[in-house]
C-alpha positions as CSV (number, residue, x, y, z in Angstrom):
1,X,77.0,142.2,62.2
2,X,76.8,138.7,61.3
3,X,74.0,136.2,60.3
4,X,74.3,134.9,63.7
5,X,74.7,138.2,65.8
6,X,71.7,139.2,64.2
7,X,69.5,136.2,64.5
8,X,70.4,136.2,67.9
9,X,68.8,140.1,68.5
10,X,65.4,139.0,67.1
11,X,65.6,135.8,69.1
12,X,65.3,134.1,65.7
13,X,67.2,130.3,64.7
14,X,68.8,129.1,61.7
15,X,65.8,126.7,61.6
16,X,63.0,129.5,62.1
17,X,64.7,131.6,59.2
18,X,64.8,129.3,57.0
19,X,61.3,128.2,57.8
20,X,60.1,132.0,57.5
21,X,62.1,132.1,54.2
22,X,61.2,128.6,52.8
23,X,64.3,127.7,51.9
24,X,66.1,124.8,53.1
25,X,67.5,124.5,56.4
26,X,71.3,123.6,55.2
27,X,71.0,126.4,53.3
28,X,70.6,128.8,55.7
29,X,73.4,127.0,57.9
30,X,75.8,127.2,54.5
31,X,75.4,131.6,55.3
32,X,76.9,131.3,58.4
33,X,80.2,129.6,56.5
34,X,82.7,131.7,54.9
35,X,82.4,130.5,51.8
36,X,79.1,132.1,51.3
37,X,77.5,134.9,52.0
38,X,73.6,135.8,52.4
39,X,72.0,136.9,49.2
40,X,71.9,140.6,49.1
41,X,67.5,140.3,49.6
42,X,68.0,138.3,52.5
43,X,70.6,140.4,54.1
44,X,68.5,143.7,53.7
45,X,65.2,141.8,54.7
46,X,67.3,140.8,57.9
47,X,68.2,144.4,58.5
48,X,64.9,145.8,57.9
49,X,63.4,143.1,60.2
50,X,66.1,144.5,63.0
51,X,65.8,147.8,62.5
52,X,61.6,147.0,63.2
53,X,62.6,145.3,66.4
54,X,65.2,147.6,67.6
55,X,62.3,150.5,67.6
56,X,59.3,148.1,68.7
57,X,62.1,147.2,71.9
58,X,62.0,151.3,72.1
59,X,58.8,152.4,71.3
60,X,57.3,149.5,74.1
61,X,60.4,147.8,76.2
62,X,59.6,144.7,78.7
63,X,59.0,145.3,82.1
64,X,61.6,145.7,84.2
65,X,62.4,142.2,86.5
């Protein structure tokens, strides 16, 4: 899954992750580039942080419309 796919999940930005992170905003953009990659923390963070909301969506899913 990429930076973006995933991002997109949790309803997160590039901006919002790199304000949760504190790193620079062009840094963040640069993950989404091929030629770079997200440092191995931030990429197992990421998945930790979807895993979380992939069980809070199960554990208490939205009303239906």
């Amino acid at each position: 899954m990429t930076l973006v796919q995933t991002l997109s999940e949790l309803g997160w930005s590039l901006r919002h992750l790199a304000r949760v992170l504190g790193r620079p905003p062009g840094t963040v953009m640069n993950w989404t580039r091929d030629r770079y990659t997200v440092p191995p923390d931030v990429s197992a963070w990421l998945a930790r942080r979807l895993e979380a909301h992939r069980q809070a969506m199960r554990d208490d899913p939205p009303p239906p419309a």
